[in-house]
PyMOL Python script that loads the backbone (N, CA, C, O; Angstrom):
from pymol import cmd

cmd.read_pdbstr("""\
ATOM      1  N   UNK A   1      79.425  26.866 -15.489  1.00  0.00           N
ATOM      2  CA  UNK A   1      79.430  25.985 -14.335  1.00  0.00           C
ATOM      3  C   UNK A   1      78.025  25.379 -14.227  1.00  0.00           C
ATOM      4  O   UNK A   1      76.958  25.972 -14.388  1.00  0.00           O
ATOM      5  N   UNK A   2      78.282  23.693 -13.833  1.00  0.00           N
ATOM      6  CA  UNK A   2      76.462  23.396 -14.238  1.00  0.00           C
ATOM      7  C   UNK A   2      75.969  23.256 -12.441  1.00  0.00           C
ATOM      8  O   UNK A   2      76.798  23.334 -11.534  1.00  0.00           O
ATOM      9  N   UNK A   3      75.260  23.153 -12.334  1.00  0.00           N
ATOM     10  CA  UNK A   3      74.826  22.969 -11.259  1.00  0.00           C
ATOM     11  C   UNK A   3      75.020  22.155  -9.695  1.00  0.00           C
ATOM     12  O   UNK A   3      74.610  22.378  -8.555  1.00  0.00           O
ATOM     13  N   UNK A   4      76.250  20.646 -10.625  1.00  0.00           N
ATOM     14  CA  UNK A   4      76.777  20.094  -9.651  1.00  0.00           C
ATOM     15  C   UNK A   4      78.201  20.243  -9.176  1.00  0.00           C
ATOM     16  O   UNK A   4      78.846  19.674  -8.296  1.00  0.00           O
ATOM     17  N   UNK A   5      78.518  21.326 -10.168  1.00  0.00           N
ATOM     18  CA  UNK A   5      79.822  21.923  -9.708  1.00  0.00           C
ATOM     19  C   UNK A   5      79.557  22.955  -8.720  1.00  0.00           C
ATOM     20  O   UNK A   5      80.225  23.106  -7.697  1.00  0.00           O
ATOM     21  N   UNK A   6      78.468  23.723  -9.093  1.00  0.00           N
ATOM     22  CA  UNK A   6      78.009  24.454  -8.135  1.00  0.00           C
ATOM     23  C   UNK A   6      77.771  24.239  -6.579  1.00  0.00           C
ATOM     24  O   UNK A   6      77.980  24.996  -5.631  1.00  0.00           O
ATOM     25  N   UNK A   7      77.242  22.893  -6.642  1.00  0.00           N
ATOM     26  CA  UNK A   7      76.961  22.471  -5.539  1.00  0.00           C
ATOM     27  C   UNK A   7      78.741  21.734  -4.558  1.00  0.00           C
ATOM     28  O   UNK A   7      79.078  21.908  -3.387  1.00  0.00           O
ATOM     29  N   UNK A   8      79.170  21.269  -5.224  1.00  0.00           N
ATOM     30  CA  UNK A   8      80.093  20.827  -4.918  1.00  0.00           C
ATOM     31  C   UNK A   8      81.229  22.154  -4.358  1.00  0.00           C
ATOM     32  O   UNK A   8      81.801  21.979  -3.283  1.00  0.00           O
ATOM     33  N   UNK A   9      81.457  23.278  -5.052  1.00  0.00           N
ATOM     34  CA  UNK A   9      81.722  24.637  -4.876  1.00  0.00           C
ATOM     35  C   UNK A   9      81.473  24.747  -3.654  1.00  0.00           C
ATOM     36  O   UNK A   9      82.331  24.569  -2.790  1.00  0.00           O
ATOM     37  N   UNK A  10      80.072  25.102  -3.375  1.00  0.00           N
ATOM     38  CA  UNK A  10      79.402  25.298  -1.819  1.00  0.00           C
ATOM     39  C   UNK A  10      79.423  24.624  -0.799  1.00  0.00           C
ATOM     40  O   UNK A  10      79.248  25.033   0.349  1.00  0.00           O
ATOM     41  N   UNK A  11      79.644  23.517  -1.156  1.00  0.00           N
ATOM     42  CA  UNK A  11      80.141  22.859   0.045  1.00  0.00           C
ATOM     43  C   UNK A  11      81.257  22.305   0.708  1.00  0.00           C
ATOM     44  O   UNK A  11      81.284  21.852   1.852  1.00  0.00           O
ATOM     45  N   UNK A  12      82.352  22.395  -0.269  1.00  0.00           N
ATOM     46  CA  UNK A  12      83.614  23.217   0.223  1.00  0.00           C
ATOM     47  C   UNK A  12      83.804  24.073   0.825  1.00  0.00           C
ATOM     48  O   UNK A  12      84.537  24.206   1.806  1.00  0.00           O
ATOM     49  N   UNK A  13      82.935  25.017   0.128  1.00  0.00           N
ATOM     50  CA  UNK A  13      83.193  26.728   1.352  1.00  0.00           C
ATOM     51  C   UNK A  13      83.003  26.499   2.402  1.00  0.00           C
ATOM     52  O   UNK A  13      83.712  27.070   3.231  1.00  0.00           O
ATOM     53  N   UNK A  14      81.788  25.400   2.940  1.00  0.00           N
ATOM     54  CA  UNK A  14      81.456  25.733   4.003  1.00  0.00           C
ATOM     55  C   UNK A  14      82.052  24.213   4.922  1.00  0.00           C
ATOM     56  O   UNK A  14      81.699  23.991   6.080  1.00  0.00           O
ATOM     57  N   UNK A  15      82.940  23.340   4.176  1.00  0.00           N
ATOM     58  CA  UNK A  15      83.819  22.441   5.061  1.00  0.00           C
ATOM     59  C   UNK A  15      85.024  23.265   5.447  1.00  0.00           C
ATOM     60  O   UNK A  15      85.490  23.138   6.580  1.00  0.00           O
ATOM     61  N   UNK A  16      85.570  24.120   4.559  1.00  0.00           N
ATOM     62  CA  UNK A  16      86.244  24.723   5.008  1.00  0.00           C
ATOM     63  C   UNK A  16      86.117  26.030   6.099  1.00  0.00           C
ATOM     64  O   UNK A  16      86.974  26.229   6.960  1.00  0.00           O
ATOM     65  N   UNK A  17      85.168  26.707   5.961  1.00  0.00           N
ATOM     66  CA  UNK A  17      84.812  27.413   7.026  1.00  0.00           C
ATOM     67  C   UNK A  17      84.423  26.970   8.115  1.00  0.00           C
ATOM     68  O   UNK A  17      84.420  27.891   8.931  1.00  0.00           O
ATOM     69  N   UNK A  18      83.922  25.553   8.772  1.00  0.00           N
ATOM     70  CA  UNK A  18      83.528  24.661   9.375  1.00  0.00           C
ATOM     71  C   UNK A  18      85.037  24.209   9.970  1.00  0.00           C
ATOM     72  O   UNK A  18      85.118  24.368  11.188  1.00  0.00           O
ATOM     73  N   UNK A  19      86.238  23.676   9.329  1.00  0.00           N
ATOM     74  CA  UNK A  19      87.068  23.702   9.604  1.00  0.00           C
ATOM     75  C   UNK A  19      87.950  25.036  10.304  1.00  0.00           C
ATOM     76  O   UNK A  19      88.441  24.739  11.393  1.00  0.00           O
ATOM     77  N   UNK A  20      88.163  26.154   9.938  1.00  0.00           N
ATOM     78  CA  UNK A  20      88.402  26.856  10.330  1.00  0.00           C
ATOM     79  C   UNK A  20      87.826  27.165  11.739  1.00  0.00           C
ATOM     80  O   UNK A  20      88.486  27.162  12.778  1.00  0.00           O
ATOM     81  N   UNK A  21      86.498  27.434  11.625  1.00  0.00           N
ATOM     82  CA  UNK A  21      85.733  27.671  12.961  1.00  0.00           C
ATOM     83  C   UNK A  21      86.291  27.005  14.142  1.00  0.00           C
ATOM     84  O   UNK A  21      86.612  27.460  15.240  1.00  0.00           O
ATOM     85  N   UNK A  22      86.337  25.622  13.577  1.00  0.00           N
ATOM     86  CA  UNK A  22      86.866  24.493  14.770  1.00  0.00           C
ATOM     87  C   UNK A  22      88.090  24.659  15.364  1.00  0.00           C
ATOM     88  O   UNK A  22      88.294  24.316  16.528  1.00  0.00           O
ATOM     89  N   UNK A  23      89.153  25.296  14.462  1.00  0.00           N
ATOM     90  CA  UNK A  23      90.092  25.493  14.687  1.00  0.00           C
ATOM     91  C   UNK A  23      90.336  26.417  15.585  1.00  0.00           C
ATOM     92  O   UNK A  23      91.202  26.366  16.458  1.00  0.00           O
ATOM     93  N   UNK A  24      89.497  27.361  15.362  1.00  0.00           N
ATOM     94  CA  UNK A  24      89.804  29.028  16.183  1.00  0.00           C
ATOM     95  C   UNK A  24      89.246  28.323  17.673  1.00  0.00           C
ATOM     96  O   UNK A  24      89.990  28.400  18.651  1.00  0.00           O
ATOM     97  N   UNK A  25      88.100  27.737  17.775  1.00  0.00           N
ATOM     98  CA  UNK A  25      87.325  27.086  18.865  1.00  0.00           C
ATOM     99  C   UNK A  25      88.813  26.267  19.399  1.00  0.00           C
ATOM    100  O   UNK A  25      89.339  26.834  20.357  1.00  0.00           O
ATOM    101  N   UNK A  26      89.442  25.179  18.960  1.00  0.00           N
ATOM    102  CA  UNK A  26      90.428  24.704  19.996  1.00  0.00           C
ATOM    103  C   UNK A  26      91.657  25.613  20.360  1.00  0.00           C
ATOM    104  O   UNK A  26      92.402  25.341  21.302  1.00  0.00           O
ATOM    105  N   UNK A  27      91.823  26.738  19.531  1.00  0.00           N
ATOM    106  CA  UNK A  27      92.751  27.517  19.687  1.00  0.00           C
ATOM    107  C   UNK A  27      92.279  28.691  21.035  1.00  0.00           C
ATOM    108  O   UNK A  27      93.054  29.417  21.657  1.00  0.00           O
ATOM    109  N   UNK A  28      91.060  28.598  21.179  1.00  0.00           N
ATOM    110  CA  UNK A  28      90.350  29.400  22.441  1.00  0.00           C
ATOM    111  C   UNK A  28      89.808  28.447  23.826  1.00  0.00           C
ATOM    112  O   UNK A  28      89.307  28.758  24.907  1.00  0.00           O
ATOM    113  N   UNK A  29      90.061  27.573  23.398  1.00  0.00           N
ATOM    114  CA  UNK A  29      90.183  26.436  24.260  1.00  0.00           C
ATOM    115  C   UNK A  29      90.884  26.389  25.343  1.00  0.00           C
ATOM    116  O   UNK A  29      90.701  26.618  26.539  1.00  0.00           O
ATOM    117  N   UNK A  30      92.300  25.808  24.215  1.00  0.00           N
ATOM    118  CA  UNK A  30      93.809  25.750  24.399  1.00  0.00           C
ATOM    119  C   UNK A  30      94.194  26.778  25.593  1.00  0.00           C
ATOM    120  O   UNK A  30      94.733  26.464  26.654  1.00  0.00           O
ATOM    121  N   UNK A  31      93.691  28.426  25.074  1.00  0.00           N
ATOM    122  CA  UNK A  31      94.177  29.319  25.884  1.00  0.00           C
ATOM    123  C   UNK A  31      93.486  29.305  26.786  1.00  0.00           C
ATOM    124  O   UNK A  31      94.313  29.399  27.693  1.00  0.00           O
ATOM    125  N   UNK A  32      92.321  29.245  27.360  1.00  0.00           N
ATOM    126  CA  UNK A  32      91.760  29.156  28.859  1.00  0.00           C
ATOM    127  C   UNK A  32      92.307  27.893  29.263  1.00  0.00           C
ATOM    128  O   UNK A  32      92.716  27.793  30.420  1.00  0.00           O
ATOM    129  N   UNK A  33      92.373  26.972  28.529  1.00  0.00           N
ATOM    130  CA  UNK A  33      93.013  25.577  30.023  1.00  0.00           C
ATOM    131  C   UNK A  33      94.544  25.775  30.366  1.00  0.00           C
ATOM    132  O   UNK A  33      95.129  25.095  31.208  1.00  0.00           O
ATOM    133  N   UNK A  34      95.244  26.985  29.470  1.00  0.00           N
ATOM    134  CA  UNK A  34      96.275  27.377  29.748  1.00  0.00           C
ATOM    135  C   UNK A  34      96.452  28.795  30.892  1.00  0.00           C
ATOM    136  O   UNK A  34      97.331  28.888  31.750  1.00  0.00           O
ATOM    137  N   UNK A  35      95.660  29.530  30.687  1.00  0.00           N
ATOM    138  CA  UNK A  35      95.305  30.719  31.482  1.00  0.00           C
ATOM    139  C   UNK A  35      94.771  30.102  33.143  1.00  0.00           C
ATOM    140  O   UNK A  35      94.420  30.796  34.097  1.00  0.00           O
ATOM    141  N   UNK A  36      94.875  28.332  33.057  1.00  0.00           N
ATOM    142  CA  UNK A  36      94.338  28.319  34.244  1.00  0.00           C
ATOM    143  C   UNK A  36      92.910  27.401  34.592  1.00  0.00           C
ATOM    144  O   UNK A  36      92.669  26.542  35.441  1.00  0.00           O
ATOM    145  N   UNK A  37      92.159  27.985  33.577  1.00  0.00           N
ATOM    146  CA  UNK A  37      90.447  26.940  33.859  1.00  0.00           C
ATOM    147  C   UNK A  37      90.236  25.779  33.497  1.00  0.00           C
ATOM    148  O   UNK A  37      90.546  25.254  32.428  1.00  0.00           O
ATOM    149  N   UNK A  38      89.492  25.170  34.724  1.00  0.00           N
ATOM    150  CA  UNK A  38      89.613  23.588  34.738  1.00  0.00           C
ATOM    151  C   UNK A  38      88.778  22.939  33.495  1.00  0.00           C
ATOM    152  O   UNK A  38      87.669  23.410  33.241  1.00  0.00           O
ATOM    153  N   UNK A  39      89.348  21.760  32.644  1.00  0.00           N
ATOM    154  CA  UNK A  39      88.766  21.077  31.571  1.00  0.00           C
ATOM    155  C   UNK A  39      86.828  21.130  32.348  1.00  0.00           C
ATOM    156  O   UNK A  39      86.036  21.769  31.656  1.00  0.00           O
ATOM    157  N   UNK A  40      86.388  20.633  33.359  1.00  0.00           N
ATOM    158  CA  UNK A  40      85.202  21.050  33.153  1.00  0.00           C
ATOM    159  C   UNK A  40      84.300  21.961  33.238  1.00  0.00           C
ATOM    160  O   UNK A  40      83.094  21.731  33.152  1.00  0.00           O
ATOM    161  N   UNK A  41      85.000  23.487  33.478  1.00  0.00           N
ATOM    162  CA  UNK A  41      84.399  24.437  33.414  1.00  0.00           C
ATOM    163  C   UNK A  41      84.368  24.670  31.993  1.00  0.00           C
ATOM    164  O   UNK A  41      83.240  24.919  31.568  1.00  0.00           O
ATOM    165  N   UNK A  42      85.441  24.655  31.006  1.00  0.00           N
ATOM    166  CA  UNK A  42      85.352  24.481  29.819  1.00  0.00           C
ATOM    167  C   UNK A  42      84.813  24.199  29.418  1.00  0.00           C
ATOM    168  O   UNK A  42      84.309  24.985  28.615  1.00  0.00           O
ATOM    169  N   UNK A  43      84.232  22.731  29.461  1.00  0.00           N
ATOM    170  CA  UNK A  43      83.728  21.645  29.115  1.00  0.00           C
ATOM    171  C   UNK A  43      82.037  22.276  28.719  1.00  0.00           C
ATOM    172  O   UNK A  43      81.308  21.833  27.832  1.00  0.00           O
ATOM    173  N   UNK A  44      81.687  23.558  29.793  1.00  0.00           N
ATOM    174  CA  UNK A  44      80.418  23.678  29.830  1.00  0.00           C
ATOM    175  C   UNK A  44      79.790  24.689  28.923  1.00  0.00           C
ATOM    176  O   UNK A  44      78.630  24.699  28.510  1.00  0.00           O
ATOM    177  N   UNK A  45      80.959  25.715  28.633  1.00  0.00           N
ATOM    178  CA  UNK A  45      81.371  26.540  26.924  1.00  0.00           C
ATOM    179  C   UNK A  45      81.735  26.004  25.986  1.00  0.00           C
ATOM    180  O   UNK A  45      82.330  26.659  25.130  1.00  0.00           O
ATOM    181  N   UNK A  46      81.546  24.864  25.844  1.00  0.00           N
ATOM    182  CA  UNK A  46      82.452  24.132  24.966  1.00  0.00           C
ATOM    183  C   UNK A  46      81.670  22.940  24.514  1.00  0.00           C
ATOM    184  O   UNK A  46      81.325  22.231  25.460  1.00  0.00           O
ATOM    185  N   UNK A  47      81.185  22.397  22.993  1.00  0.00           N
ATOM    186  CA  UNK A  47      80.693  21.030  22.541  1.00  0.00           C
ATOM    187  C   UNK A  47      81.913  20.220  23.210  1.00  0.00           C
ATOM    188  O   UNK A  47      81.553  19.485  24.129  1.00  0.00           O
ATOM    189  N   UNK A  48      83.117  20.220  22.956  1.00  0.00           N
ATOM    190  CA  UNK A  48      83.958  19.245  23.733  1.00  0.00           C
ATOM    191  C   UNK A  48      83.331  18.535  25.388  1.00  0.00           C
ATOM    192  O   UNK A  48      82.651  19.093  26.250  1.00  0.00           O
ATOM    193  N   UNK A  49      83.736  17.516  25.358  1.00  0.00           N
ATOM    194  CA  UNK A  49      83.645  16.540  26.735  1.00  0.00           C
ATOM    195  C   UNK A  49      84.919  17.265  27.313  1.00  0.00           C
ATOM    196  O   UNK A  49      85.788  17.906  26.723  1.00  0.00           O
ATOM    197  N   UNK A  50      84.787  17.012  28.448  1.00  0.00           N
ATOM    198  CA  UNK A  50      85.832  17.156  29.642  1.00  0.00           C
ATOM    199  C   UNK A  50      87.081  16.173  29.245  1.00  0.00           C
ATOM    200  O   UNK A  50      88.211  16.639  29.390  1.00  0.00           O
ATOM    201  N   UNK A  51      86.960  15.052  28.830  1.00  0.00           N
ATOM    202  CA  UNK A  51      87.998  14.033  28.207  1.00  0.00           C
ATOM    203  C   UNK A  51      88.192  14.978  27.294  1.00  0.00           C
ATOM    204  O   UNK A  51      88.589  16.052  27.744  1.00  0.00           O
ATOM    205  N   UNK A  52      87.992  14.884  25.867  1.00  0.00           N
ATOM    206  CA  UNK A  52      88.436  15.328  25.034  1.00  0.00           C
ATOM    207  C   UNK A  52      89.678  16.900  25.241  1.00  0.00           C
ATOM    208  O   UNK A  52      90.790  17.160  24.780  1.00  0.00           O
ATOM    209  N   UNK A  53      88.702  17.626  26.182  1.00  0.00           N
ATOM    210  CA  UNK A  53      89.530  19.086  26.273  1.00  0.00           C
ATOM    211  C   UNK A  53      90.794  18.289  27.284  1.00  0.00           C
ATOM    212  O   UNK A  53      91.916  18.674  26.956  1.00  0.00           O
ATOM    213  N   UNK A  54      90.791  17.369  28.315  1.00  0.00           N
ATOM    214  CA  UNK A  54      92.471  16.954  28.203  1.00  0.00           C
ATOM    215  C   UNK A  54      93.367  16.337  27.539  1.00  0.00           C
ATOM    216  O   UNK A  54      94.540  16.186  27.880  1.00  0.00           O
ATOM    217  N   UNK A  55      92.707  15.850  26.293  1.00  0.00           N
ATOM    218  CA  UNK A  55      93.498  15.478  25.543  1.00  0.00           C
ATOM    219  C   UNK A  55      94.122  16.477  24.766  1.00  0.00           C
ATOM    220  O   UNK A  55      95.264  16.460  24.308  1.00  0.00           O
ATOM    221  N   UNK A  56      93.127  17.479  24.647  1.00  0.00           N
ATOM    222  CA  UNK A  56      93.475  18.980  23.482  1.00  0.00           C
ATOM    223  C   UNK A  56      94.701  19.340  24.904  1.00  0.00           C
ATOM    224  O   UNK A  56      95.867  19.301  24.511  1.00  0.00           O
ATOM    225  N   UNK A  57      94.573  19.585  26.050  1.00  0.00           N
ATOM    226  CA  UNK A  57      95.852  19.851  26.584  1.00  0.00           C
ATOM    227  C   UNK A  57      96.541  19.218  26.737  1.00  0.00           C
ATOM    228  O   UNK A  57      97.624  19.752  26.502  1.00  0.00           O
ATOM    229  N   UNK A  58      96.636  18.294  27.019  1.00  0.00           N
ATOM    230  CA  UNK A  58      98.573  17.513  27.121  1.00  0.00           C
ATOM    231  C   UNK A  58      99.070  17.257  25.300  1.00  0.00           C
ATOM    232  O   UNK A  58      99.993  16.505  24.988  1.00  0.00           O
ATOM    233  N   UNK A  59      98.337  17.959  24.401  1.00  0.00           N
ATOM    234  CA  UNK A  59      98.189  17.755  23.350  1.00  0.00           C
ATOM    235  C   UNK A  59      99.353  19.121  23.126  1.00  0.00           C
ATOM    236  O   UNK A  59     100.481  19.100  22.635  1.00  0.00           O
ATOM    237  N   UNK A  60      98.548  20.273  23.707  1.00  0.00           N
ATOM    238  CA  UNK A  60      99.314  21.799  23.683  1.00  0.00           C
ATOM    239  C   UNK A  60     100.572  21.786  24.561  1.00  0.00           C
ATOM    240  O   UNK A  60     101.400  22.689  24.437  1.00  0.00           O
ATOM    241  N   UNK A  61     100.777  20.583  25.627  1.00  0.00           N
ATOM    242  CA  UNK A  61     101.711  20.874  26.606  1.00  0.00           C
ATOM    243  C   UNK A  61     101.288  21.146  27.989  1.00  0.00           C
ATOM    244  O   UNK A  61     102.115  21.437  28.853  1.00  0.00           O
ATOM    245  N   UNK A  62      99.694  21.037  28.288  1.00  0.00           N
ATOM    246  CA  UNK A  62      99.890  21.187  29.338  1.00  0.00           C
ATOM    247  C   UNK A  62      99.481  20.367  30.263  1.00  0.00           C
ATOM    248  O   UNK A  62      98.415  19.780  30.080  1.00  0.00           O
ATOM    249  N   UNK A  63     100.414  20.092  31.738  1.00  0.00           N
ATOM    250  CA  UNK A  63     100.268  18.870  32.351  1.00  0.00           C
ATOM    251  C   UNK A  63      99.323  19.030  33.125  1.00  0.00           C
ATOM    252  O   UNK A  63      98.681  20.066  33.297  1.00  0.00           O
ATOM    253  N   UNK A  64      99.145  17.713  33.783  1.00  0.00           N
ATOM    254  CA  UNK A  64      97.323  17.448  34.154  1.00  0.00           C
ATOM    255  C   UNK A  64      97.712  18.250  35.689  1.00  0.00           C
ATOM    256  O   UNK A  64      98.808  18.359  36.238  1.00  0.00           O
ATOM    257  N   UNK A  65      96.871  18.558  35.955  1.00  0.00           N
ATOM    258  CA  UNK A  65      96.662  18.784  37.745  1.00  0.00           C
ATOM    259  C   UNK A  65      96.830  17.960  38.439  1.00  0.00           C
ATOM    260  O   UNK A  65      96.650  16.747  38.321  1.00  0.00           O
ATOM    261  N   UNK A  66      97.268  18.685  39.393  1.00  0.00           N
ATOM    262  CA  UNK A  66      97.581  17.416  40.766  1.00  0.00           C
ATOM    263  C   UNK A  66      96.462  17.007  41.760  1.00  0.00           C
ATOM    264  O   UNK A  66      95.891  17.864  42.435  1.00  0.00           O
ATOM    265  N   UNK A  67      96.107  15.493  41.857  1.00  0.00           N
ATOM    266  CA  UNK A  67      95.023  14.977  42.130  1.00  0.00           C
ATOM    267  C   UNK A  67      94.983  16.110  43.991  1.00  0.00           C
ATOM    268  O   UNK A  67      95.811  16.431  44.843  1.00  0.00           O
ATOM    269  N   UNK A  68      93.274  16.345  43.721  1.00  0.00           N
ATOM    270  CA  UNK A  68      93.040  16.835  44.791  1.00  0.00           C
ATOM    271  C   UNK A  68      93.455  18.583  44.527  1.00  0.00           C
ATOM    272  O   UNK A  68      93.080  19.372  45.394  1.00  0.00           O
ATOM    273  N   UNK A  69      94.153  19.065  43.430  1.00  0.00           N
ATOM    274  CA  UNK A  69      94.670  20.427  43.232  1.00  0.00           C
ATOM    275  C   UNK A  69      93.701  21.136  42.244  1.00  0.00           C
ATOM    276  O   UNK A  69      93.696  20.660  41.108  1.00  0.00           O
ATOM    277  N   UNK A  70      92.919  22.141  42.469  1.00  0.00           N
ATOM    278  CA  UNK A  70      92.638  22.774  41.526  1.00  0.00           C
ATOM    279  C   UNK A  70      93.934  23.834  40.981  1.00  0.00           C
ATOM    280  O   UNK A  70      94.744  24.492  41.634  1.00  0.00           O
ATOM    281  N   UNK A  71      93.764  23.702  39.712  1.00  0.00           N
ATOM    282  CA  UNK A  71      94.740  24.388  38.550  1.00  0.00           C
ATOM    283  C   UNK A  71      95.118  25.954  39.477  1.00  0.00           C
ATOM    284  O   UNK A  71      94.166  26.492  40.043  1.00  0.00           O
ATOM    285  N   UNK A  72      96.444  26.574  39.574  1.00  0.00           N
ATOM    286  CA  UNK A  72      96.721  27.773  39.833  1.00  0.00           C
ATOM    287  C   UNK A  72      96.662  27.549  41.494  1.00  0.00           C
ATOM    288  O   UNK A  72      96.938  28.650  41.969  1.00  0.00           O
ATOM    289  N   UNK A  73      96.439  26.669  42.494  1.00  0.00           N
ATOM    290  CA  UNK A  73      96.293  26.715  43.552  1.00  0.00           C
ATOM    291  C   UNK A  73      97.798  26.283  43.947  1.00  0.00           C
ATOM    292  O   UNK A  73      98.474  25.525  43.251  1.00  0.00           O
ATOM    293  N   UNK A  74      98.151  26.757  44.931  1.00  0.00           N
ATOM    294  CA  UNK A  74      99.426  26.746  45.634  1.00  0.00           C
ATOM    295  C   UNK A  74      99.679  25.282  45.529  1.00  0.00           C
ATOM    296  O   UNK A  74     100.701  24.796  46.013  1.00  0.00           O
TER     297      UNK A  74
END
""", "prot")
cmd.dss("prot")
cmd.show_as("cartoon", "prot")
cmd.util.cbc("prot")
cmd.orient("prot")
């Protein structure tokens, strides 16, 4: 293997582990805006924008809050 296979090798591993990561990250996301917590509390654990994490939910299924409602409130 010469050196630019090598290189090319390595940086696969780490698009793919990069990928993965991201994945587990919206998959832990997903479950707190589902468990309940509002896109911008998220937002503040999270590189995601507050936009983006509602798109990742109505993405998973879940519908937006009712204006004036925080999430889980009667």
């Amino acid at each position: 293997m010469d050196e630019h296979e090598a290189a090319v090798r390595r940086t696969g591993r780490k698009v793919a582990a990069h990928e993965r990561e991201r994945a587990e990250h919206i998959a832990a996301v997903v479950a707190a805006l589902k468990a309940g917590k509002r896109p911008t509390d998220v937002a503040s654990w999270s590189p995601f924008t507050p936009a983006h994490l509602r798109k990742l939910a109505r993405g998973a299924g879940i519908p937006p809050a009712r204006k004036g409602r925080s999430p889980g409130a009667p």
